[in-house]
VEXTI-266511 format. One record per residue (C-alpha): residue number from 0; residue in one letter; x negated, y negated, z. Coordinates in pm, whole numbers. Layout:
! VEXTI-266511
<guti NUM; 'A'; <X; Y; Z>> ...
END
This chain:
! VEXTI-266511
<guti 0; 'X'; <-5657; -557; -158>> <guti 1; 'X'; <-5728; -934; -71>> <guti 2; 'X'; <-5407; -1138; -4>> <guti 3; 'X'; <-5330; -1487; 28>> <guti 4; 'X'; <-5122; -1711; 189>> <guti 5; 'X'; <-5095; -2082; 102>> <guti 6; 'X'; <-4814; -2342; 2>> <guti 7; 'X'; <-5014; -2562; -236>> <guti 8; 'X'; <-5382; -2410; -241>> <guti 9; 'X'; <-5462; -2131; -456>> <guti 10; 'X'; <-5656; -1843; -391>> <guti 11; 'X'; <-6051; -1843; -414>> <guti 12; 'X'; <-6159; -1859; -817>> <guti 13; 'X'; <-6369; -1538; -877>> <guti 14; 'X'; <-6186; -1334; -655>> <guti 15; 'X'; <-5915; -1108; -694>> <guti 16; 'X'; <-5606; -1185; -470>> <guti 17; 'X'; <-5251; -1127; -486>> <guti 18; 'X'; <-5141; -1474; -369>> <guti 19; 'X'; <-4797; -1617; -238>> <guti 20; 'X'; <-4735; -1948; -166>> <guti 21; 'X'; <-4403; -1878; 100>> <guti 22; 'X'; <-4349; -1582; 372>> <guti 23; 'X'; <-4104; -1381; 230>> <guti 24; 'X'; <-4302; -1324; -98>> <guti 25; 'X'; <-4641; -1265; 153>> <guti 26; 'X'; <-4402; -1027; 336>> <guti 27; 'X'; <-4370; -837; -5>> <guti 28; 'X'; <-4732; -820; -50>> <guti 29; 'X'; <-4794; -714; 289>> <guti 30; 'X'; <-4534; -457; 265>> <guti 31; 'X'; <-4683; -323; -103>> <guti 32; 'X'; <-5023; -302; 11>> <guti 33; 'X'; <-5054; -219; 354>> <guti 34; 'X'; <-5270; 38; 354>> <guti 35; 'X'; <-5556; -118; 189>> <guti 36; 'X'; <-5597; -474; 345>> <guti 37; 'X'; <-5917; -602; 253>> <guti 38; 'X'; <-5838; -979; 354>> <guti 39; 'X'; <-5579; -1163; 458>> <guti 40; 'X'; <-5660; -1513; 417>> <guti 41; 'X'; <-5432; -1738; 540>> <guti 42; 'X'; <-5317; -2099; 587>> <guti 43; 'X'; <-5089; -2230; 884>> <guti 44; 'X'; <-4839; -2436; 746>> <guti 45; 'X'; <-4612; -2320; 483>> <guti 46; 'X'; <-4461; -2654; 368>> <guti 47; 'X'; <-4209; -2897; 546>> <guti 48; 'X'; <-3907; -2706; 470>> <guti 49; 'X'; <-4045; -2365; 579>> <guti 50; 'X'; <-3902; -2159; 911>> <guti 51; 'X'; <-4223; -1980; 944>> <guti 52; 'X'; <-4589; -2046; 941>> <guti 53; 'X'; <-4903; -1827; 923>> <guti 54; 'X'; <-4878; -1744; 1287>> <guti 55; 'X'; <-4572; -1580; 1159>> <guti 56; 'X'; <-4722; -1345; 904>> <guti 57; 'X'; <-4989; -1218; 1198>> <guti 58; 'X'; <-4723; -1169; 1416>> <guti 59; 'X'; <-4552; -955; 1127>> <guti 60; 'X'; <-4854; -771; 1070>> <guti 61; 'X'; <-4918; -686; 1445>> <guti 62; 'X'; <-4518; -538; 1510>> <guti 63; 'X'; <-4566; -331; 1178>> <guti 64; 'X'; <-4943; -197; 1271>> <guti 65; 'X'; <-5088; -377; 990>> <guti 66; 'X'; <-5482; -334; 1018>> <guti 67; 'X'; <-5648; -514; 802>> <guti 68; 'X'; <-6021; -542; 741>> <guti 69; 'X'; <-6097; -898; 742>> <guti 70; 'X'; <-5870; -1230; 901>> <guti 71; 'X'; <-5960; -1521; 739>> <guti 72; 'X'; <-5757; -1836; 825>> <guti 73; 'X'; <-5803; -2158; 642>> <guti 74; 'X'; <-5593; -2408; 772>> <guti 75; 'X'; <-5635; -2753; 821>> <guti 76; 'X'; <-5401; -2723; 1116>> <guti 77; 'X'; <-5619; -2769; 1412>> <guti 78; 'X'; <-5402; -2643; 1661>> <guti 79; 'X'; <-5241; -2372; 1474>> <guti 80; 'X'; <-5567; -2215; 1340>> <guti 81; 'X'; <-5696; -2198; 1690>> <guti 82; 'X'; <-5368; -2056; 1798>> <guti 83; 'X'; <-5412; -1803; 1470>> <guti 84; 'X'; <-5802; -1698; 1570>> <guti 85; 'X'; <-5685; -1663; 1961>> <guti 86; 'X'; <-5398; -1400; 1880>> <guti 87; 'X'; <-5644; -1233; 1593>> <guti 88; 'X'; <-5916; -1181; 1810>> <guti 89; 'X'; <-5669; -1090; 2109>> <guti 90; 'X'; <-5478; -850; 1843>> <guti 91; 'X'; <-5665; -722; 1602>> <guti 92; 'X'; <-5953; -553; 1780>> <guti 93; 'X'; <-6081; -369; 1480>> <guti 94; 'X'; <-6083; -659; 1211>> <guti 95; 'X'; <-6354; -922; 1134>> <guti 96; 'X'; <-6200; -1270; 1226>> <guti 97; 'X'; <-6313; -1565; 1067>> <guti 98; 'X'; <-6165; -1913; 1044>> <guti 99; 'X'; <-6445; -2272; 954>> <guti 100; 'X'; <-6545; -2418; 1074>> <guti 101; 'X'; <-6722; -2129; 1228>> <guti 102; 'X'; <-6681; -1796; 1252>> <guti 103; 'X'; <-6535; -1626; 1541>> 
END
């Protein structure tokens, strides 16, 4: 299964994601289908009003043993997609990484 996490983007047309746009409801997804990650695309910031980011949902993913085929991170977030790719590649030894503007 491909997920995706974004506040105001929406998934990729032509693919098939289940998309949330807040970490609770990505939470749910990860929680439903975390046995068959795919992809987990996601985005860093998860609106002004929002305690947690995508850093967040990695973190989640790492303390439940999540292992995922593919990272993707999208953010426009300089900072916190570098800080995303760092603890993906550092984490998730098994899983392609990817994040433009290259790919790690």
């Amino acid at each position: 299964m491909k997920l995706y996490l974004d506040d105001w983007r929406t998934a990729p047309r032509g693919e098939d994601y289940a998309s949330a746009d807040n970490y609770a409801d990505f939470l749910a997804l990860l929680d439903r289908y975390r046995d068959c990650l795919e992809l987990v695309d996601l985005d860093y910031d998860l609106g002004f009003d929002s305690l947690f980011t995508g850093f967040d949902a990695l973190k989640y993913m790492k303390k439940h043993d999540m292992k995922p085929e593919h990272i993707n991170v999208h953010s426009t977030h300089i900072s916190g997609r570098e800080k995303m790719l760092k603890y993906a590649l550092a984490n998730f030894p098994d899983s392609e990484v990817s994040g433009w503007p290259g790919d790690y």
